[in-house]
N, CA, C, O and CB atoms as a CASP TS submission, in Angstrom:
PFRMAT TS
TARGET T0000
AUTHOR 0000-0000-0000
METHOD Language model
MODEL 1
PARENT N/A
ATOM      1  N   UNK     1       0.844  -1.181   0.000  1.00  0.00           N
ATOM      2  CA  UNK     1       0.000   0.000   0.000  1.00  0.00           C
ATOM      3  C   UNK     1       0.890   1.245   0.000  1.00  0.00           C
ATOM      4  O   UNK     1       1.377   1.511   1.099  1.00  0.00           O
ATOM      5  CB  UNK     1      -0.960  -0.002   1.224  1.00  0.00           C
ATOM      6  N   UNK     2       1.232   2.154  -1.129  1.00  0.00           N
ATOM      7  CA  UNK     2       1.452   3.365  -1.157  1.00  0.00           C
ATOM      8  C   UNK     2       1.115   4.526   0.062  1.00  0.00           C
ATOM      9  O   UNK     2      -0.049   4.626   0.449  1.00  0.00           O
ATOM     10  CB  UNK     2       0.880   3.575  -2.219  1.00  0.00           C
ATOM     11  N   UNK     3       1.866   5.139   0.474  1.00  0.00           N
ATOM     12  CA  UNK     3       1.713   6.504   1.558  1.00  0.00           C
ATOM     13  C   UNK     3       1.408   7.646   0.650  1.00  0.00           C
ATOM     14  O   UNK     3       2.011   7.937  -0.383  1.00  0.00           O
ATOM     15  CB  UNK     3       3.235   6.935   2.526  1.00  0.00           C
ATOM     16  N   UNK     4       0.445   8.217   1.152  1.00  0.00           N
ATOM     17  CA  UNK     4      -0.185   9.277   0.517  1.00  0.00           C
ATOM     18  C   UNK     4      -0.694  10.605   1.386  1.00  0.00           C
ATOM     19  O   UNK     4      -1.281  10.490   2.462  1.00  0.00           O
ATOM     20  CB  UNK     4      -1.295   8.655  -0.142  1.00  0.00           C
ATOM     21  N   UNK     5      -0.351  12.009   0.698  1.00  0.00           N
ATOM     22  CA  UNK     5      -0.555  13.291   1.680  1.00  0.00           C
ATOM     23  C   UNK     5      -1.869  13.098   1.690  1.00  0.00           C
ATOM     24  O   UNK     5      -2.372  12.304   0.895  1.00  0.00           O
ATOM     25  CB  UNK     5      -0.079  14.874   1.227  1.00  0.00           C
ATOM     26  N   UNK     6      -2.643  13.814   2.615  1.00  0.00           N
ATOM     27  CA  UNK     6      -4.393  14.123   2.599  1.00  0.00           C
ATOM     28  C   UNK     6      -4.134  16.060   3.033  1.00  0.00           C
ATOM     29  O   UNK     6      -3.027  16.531   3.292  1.00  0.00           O
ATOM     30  CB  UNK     6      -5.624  12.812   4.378  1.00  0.00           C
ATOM     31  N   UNK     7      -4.905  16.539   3.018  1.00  0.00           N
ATOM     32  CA  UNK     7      -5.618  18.305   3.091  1.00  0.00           C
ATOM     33  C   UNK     7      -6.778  18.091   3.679  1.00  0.00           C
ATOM     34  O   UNK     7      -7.614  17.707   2.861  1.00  0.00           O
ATOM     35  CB  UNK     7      -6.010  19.229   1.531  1.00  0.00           C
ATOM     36  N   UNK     8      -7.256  18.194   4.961  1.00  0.00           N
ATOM     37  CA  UNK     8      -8.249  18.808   5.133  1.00  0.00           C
ATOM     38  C   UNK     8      -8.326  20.290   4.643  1.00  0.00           C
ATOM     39  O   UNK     8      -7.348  20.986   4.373  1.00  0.00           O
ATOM     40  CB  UNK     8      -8.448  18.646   6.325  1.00  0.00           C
ATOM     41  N   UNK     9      -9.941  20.754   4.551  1.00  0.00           N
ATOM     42  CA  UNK     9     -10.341  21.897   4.460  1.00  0.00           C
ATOM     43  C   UNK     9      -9.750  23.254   6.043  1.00  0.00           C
ATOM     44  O   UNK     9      -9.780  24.475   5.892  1.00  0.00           O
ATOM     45  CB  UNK     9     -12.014  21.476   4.263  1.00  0.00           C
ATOM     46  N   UNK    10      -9.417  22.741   7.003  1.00  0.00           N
ATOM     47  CA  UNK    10      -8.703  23.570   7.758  1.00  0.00           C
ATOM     48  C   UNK    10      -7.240  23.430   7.247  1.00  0.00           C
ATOM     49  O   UNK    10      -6.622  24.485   7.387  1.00  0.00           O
ATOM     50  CB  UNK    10      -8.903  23.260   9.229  1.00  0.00           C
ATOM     51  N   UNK    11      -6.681  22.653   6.821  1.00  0.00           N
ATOM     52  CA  UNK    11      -5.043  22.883   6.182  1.00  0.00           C
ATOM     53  C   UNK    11      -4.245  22.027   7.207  1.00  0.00           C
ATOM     54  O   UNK    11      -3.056  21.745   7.358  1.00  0.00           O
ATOM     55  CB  UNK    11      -4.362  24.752   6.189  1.00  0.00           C
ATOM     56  N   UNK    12      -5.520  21.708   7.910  1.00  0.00           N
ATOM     57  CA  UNK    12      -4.099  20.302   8.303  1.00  0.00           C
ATOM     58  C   UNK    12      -3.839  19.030   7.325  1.00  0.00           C
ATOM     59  O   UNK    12      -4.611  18.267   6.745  1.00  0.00           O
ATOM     60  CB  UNK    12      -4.526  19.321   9.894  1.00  0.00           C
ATOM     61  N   UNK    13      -2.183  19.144   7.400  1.00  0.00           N
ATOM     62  CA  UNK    13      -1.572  18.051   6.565  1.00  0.00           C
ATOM     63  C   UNK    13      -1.385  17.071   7.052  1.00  0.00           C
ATOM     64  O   UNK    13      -0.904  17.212   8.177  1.00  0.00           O
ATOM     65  CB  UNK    13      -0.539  18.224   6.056  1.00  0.00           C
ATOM     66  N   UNK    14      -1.608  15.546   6.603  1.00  0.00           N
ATOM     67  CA  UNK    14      -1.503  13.795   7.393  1.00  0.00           C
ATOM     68  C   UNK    14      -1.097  13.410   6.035  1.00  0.00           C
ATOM     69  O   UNK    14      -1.497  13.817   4.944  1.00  0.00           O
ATOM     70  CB  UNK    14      -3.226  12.739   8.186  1.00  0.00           C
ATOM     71  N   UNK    15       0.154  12.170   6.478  1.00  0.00           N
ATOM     72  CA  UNK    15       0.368  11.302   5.651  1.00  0.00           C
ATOM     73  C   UNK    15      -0.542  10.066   6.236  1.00  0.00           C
ATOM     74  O   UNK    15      -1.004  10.077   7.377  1.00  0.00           O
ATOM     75  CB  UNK    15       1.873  11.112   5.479  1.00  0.00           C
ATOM     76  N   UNK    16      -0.752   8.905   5.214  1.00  0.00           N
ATOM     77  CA  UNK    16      -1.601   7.608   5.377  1.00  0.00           C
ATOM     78  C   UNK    16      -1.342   6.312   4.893  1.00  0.00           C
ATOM     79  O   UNK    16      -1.360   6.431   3.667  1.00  0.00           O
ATOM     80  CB  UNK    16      -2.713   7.786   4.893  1.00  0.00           C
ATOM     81  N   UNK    17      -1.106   5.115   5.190  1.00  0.00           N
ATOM     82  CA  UNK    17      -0.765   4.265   3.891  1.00  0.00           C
ATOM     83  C   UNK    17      -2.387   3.551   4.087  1.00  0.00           C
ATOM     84  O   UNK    17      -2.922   3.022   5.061  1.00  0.00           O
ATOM     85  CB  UNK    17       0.943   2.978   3.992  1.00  0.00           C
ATOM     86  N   UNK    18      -2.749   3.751   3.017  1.00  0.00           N
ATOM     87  CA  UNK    18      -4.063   3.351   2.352  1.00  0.00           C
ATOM     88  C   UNK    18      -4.251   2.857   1.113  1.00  0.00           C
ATOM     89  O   UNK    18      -3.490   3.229   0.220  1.00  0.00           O
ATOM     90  CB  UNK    18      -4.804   4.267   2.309  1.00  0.00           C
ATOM     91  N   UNK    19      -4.802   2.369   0.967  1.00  0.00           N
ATOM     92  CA  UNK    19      -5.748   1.518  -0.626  1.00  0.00           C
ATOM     93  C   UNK    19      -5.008   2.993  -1.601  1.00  0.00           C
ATOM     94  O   UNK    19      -4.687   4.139  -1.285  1.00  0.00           O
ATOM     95  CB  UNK    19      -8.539   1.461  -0.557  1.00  0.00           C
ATOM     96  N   UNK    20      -4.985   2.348  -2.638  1.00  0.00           N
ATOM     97  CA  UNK    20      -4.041   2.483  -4.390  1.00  0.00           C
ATOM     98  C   UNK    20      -5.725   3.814  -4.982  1.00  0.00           C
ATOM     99  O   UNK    20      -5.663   4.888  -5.580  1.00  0.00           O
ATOM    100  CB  UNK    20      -3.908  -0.205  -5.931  1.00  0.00           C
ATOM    101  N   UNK    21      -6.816   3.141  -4.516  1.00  0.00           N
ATOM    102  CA  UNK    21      -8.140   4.259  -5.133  1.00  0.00           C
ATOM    103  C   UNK    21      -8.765   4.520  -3.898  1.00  0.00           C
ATOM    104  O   UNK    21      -9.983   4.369  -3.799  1.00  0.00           O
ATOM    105  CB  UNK    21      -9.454   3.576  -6.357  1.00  0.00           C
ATOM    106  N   UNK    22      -7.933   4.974  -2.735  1.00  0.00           N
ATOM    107  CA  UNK    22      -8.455   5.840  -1.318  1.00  0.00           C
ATOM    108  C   UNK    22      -8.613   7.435  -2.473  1.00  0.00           C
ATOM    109  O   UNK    22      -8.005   7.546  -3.537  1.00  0.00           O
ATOM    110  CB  UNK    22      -6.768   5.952   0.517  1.00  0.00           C
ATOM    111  N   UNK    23      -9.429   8.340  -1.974  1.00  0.00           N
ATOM    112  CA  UNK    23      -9.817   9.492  -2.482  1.00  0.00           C
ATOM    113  C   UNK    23      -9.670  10.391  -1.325  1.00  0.00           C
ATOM    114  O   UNK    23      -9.307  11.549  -1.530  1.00  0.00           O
ATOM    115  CB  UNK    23     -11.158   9.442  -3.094  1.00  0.00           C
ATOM    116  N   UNK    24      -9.848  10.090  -0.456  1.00  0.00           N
ATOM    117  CA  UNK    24     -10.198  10.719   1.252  1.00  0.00           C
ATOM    118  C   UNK    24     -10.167  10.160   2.256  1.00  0.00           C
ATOM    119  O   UNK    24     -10.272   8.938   2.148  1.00  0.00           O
ATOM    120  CB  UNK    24     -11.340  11.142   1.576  1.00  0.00           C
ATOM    121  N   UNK    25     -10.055  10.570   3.295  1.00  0.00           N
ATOM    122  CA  UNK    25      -9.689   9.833   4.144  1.00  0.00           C
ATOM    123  C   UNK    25      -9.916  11.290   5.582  1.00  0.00           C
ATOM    124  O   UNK    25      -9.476  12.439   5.580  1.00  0.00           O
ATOM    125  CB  UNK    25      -8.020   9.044   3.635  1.00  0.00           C
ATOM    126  N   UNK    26     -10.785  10.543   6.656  1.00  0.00           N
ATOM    127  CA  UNK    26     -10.792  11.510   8.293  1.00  0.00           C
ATOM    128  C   UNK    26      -9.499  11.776   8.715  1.00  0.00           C
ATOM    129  O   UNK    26      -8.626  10.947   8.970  1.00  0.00           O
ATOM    130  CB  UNK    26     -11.480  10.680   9.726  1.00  0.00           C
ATOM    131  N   UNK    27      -9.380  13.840   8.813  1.00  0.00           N
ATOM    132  CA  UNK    27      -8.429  14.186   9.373  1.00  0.00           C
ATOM    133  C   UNK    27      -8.043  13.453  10.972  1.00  0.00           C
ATOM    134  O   UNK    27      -9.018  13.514  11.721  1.00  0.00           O
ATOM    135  CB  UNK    27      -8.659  15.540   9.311  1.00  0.00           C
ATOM    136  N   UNK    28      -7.324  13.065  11.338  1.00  0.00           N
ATOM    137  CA  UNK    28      -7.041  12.719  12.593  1.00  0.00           C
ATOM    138  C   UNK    28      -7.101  14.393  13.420  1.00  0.00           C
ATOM    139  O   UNK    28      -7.486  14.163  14.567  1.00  0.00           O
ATOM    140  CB  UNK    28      -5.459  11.799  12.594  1.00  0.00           C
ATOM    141  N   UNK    29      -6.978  15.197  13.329  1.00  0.00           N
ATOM    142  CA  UNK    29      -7.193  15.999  13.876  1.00  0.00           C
ATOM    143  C   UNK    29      -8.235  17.081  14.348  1.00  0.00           C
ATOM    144  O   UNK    29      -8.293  17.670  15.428  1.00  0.00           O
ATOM    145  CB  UNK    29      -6.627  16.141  13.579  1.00  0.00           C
ATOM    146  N   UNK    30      -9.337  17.214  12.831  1.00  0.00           N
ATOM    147  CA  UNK    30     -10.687  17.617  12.933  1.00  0.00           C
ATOM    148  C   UNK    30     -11.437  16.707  13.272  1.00  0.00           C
ATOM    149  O   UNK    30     -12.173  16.832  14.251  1.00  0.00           O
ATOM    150  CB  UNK    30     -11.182  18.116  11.915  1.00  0.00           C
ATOM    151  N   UNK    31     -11.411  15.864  12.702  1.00  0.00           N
ATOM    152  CA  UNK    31     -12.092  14.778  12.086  1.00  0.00           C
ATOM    153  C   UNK    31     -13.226  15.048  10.515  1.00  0.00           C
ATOM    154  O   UNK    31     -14.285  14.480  10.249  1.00  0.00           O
ATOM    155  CB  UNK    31     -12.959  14.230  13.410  1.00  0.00           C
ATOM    156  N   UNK    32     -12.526  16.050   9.775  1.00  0.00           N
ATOM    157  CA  UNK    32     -13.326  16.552   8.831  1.00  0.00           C
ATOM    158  C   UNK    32     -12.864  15.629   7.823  1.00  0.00           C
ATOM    159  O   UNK    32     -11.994  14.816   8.131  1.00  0.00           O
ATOM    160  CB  UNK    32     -13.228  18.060   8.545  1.00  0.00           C
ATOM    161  N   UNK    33     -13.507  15.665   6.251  1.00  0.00           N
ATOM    162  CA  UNK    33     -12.517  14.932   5.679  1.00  0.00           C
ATOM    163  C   UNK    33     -11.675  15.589   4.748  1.00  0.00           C
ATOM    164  O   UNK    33     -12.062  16.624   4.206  1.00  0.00           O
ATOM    165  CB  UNK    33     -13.027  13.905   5.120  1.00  0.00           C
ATOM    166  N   UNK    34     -10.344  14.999   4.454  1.00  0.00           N
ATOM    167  CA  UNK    34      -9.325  15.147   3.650  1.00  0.00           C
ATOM    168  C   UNK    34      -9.039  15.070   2.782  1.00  0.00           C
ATOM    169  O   UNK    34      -8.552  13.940   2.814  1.00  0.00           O
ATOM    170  CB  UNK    34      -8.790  14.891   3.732  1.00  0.00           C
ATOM    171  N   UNK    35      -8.854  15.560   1.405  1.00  0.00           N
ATOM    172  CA  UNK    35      -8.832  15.065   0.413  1.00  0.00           C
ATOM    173  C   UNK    35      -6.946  14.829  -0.246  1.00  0.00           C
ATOM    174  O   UNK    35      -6.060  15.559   0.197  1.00  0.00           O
ATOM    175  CB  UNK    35      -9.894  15.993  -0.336  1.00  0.00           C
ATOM    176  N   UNK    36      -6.708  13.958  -1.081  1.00  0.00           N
ATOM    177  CA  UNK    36      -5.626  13.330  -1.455  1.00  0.00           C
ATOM    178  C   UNK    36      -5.110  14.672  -2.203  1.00  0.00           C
ATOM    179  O   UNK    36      -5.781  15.251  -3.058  1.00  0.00           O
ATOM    180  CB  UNK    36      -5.857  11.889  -2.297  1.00  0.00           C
ATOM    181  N   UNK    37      -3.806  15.098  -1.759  1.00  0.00           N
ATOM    182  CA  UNK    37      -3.290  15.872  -2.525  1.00  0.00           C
ATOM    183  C   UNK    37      -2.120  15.208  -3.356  1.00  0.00           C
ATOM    184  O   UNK    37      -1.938  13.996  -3.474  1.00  0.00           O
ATOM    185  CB  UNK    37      -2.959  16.944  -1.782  1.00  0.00           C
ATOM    186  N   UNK    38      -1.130  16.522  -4.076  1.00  0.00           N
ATOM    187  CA  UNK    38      -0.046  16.116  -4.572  1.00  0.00           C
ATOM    188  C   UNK    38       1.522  16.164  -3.821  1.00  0.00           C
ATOM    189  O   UNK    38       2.061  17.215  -3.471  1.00  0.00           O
ATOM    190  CB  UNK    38      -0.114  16.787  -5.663  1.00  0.00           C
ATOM    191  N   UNK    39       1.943  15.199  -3.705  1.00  0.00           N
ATOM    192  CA  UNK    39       2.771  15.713  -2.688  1.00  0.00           C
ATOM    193  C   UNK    39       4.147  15.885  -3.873  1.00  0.00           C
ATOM    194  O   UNK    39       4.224  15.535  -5.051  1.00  0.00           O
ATOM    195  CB  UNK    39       2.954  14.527  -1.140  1.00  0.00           C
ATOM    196  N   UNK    40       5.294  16.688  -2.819  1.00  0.00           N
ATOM    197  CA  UNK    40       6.446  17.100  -3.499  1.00  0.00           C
ATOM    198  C   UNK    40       7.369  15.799  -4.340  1.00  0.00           C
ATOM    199  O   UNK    40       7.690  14.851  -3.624  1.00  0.00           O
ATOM    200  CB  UNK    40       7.320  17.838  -2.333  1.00  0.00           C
ATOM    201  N   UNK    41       7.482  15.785  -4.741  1.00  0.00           N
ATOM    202  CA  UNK    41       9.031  14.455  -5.238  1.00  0.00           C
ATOM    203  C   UNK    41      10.078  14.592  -4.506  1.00  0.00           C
ATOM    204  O   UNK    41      10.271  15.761  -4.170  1.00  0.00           O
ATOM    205  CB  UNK    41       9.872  14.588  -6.850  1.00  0.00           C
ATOM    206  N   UNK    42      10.996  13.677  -4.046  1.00  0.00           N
ATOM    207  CA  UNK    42      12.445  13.902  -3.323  1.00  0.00           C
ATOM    208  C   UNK    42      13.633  13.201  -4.189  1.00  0.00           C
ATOM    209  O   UNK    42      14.821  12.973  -3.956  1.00  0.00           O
ATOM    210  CB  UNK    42      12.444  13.176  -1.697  1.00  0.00           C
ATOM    211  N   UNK    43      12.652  12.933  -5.442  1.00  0.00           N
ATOM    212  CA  UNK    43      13.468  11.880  -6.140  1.00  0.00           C
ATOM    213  C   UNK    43      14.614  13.031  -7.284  1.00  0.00           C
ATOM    214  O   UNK    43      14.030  13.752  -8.093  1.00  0.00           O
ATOM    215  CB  UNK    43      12.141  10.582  -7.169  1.00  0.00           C
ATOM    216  N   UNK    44      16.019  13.070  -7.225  1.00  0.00           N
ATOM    217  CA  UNK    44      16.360  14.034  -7.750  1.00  0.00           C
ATOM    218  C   UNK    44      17.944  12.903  -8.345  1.00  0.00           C
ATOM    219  O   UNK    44      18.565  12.024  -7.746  1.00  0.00           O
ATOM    220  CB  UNK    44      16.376  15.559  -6.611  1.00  0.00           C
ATOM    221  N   UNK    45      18.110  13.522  -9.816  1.00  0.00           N
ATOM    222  CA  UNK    45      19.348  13.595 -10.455  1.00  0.00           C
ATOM    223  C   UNK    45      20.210  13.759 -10.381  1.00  0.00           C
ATOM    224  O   UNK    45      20.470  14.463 -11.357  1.00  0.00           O
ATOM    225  CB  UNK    45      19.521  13.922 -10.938  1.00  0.00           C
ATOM    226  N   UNK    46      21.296  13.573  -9.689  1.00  0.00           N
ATOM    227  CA  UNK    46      22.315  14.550  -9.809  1.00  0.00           C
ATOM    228  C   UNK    46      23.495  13.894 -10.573  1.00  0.00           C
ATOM    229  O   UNK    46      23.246  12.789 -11.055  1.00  0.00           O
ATOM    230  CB  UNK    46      22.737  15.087  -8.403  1.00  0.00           C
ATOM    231  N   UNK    47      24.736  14.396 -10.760  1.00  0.00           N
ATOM    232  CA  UNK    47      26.370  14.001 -11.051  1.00  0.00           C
ATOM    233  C   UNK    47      25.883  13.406 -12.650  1.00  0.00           C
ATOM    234  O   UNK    47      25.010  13.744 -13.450  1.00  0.00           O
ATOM    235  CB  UNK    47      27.295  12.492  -9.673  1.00  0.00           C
ATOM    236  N   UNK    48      27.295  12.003 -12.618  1.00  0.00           N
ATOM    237  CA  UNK    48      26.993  11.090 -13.768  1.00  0.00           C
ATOM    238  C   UNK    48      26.068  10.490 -14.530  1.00  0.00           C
ATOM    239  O   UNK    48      25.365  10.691 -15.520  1.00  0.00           O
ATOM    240  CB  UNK    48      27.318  10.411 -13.622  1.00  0.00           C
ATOM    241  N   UNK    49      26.365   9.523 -13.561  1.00  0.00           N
ATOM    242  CA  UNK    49      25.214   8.244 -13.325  1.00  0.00           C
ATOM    243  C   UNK    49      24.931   7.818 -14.840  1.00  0.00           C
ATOM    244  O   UNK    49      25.818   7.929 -15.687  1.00  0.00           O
ATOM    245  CB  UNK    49      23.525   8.804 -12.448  1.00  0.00           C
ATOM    246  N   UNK    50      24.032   7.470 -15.057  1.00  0.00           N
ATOM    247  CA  UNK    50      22.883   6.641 -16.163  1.00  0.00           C
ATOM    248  C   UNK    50      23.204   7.653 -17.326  1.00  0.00           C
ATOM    249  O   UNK    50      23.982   7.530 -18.273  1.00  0.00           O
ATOM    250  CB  UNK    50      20.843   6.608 -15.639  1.00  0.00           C
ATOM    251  N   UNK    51      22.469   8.571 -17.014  1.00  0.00           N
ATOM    252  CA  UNK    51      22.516   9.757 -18.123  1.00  0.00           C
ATOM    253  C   UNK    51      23.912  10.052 -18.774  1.00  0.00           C
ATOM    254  O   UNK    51      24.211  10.105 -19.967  1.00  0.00           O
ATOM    255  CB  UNK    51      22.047  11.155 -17.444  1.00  0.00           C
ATOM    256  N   UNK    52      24.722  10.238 -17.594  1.00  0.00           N
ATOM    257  CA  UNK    52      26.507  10.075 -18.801  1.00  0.00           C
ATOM    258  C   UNK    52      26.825   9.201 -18.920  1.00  0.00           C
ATOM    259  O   UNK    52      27.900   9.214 -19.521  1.00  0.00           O
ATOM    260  CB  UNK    52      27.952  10.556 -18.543  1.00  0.00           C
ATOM    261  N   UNK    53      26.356   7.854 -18.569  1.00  0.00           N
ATOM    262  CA  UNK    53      27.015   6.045 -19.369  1.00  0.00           C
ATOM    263  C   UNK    53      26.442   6.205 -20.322  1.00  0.00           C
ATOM    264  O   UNK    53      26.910   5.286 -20.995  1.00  0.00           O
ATOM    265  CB  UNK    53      26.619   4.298 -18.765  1.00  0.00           C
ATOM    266  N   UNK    54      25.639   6.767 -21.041  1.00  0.00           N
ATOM    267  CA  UNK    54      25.144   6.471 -22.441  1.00  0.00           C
ATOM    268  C   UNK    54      23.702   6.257 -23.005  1.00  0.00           C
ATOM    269  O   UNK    54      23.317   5.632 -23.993  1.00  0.00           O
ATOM    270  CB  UNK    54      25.720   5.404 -22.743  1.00  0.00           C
ATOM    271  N   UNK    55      22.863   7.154 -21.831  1.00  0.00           N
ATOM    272  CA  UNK    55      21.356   6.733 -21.665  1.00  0.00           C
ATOM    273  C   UNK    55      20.935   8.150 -22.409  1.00  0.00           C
ATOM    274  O   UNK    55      19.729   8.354 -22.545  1.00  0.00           O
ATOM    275  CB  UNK    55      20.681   6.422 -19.819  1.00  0.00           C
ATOM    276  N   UNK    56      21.781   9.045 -22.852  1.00  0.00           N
ATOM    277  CA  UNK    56      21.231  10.382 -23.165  1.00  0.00           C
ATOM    278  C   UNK    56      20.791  10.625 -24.481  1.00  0.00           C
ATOM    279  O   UNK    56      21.262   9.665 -25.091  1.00  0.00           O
ATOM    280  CB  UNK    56      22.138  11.352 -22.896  1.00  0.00           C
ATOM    281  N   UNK    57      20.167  11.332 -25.309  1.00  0.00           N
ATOM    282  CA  UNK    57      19.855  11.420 -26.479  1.00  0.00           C
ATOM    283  C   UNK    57      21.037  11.821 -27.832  1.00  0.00           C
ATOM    284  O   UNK    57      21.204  11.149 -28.850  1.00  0.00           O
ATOM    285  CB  UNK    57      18.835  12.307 -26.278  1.00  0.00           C
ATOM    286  N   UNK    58      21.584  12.812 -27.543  1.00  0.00           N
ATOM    287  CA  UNK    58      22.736  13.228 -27.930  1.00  0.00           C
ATOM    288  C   UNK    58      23.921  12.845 -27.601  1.00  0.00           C
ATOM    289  O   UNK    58      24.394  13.139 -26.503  1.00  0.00           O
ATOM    290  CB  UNK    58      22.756  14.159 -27.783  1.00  0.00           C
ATOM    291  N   UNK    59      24.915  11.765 -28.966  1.00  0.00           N
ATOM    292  CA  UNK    59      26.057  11.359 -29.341  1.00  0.00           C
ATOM    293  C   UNK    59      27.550  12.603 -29.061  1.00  0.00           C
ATOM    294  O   UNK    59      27.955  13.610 -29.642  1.00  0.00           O
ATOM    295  CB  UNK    59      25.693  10.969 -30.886  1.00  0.00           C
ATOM    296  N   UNK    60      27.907  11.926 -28.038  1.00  0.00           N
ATOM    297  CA  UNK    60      29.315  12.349 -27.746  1.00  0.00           C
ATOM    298  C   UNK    60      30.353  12.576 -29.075  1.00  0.00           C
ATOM    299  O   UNK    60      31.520  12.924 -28.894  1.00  0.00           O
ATOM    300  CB  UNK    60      29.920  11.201 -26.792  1.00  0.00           C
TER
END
């Protein structure tokens, strides 16, 4: 099961691990409900790697 942000309508933020087609889910804190937002990426590129062994579009 994937972890996923929720928003209540007051702006409190909860992470959750819930069902793949959860939509919403009760703030633990209002108890209003939450709806599934987008959360940030942490997934980032950097240096060599893949892209300079030879994964890039353009011939050296």
């Amino acid at each position: 099961m994937p972890v996923y942000e929720f928003e209540c309508e007051s702006g409190h933020v909860t992470e959750g691990l819930v069902k793949l087609g959860t939509k919403e889910v009760d703030c633990p804190k209002c108890n209003q409900k939450a709806k599934k937002i987008i959360s940030l990426c942490a997934f980032e590129l950097k240096g060599g790697g893949w892209y300079a062994d030879g994964y890039s579009s353009s011939k050296k």
